[in-house]
N, C-alpha and C positions, 0 to 999 in steps of 0.2 A: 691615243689610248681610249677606250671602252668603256666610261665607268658603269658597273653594274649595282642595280638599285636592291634594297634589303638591306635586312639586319645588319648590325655588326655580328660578332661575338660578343664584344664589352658590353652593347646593347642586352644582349637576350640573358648573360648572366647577369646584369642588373635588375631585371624586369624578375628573373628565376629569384634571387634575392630577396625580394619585397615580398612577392607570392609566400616562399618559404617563411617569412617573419608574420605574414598575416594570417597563416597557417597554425605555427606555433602559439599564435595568441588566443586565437578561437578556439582550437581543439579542446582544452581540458576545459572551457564553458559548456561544451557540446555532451562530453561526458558527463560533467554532474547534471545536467539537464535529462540524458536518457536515466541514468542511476535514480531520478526522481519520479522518471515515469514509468518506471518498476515498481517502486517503493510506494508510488498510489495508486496503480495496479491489484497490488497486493493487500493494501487498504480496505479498498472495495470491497474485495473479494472478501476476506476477512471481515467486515461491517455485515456483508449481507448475510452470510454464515452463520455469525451472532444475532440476527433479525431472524433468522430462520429457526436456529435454535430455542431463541426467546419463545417464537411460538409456542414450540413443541412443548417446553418445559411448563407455559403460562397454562397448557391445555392436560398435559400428564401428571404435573405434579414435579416434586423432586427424585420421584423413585429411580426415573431415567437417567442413567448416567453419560454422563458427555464422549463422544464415541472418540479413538483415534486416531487421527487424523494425519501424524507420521510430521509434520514439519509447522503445525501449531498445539498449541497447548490452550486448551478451551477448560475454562473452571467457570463454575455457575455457583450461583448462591441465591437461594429462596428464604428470604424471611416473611414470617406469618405475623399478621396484629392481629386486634380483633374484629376487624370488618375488611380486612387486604391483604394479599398476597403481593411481595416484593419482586420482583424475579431479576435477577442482574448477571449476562452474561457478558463472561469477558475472552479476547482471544491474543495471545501472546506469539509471537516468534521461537522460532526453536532458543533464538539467544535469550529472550525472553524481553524483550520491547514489545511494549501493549500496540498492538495493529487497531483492536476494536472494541468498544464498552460499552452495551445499552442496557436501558433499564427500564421495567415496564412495574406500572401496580396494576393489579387485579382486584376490583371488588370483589368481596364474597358474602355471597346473599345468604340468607337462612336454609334458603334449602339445599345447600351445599353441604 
């Protein structure tokens, strides 16, 4: 008789097996791992937004109103003392989780 060398069967679904269980166990760490690098993605984006914004408002005043934007929600707030300008903008999610928050003061000189 011939014997022929290779797999079994019982071999190759044993090996199939183990794959399948190391498979199941890594997959949903892989998922929350992408879902995170959306989620600071989106961060970013949102942060620089708000730094952009800040500018704008640190340099216009409060007259400018915050534009929209369709999937964040941007609210600003200028408080005035007597030698600074506060300026704090903030950028939320449509659900409304804070993505992004800065805050800037502005001296204001006399001849302002």
């Amino acid at each position: 008789m011939n014997r022929r060398s290779g797999y079994s069967i019982i071999e190759v679904l044993i090996a199939f097996a183990v794959m399948s269980m190391t498979l199941a166990v890594l997959l949903p760490g892989q998922t929350r791992l992408l879902g995170r690098a959306g989620t600071a993605a989106e961060r970013a984006l949102a942060h620089d937004y708000a730094l952009s914004r800040l500018d704008m408002v640190g340099v216009l005043g409060a007259e400018t109103p915050p534009p929209s934007t369709g999937t964040w929600r941007v609210s600003e707030d200028v408080s005035e003392g007597p030698a600074h300008r506060a300026v704090t903008v903030s950028v939320r999610s449509a659900s409304g989780r804070l993505l992004a928050e800065v805050t800037r003061t502005y001296g204001i000189t006399d001849a302002e």
